[in-house]
C-alpha positions, 0 to 999 in steps of 0.5 A: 484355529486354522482354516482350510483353504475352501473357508478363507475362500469363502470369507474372502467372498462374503467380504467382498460381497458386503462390502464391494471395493470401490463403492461408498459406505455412506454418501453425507452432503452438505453446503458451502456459502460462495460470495463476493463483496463488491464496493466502492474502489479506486486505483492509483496509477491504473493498479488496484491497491490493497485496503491498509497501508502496504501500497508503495506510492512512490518517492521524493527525492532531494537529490544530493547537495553540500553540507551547507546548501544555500537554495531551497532544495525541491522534490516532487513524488514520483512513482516508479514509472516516473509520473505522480499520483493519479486516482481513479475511481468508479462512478459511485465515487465522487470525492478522494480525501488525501492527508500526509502523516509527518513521517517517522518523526511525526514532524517531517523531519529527514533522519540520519543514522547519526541522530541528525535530521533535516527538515522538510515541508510538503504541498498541494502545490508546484509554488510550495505555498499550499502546505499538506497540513499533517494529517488534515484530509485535503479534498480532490474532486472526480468528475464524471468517473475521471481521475484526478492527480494528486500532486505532492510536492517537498522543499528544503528550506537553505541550511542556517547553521553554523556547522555543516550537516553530516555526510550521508543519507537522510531518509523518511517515510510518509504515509499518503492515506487516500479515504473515498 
């Protein structure tokens, strides 16, 4: 059926009647919940750190040594703005508890491509007489919303074999867990 002109006009203007451009059909309402969560919370070297274990602390290098050493060869960790660990924390906390896996191995031992491993200890102390004990909390206190340093100190024992270790780089990775 054809319509003429005067009808399209006027179904044009019912519809634009009914239904006017721009203007709703139906307002629907409804609510979104918005919280936040505030808990206890440290940082480590002034930066927020992240829940799990994505935080980079730093590193421990031994430097570069022959395939015989015969000293012990020390490190300390040091974070990328050259000092080491320090946890601060808000007023709610009183006590950091920090424990140091044995790295990949799980008996802290430098790994090299070739299969061969270098051991290596770490301690609470500059003398390296205070051993991190794998994986056992070791307290630090916080006093009056200070922070505390938390230092972590390695030692090479002098090589003893009879054949010289391999050239090349011998890495680990250690993971520091910080419970508060």
């Amino acid at each position: 059926m054809k319509l003429s002109n005067l009808s399209a006009s006027i179904i044009a203007g019912v519809a634009v009647t009914l239904f006017p451009l721009g203007a709703a059909v139906a307002d629907i309402g409804g609510q979104v919940m918005v919280q936040v969560k505030v808990e206890s919370g440290c940082e480590i070297n002034g930066k927020e750190v992240v829940t799990g274990m994505g935080n980079d602390f730093g590193m421990m290098d031994f430097g570069t040594t022959s395939p015989t050493w015969t000293n012990s060869l020390t490190a300390q960790v040091a974070t990328a703005g050259g000092g080491g660990l320090v946890v601060s924390c808000d007023p709610s906390v009183d006590e950091v508890a920090v424990s140091i896996n044995g790295g990949l191995s799980g008996s802290r031992k430098l790994a090299h491509a070739d299969g061969g491993t270098i051991d290596y200890q770490v301690y609470r102390d500059s003398a390296r007489s205070d051993v991190f004990v794998i994986d056992k909390q070791h307290p630090y206190q916080l006093a009056d919303n200070s922070s505390v340093a938390i230092p972590i100190y390695g030692a090479i024992p002098p090589f003893t074999g009879s054949v010289g270790k391999n050239k090349g780089l011998y890495t680990d990775v250690m993971t520091v867990t910080l419970s508060f």
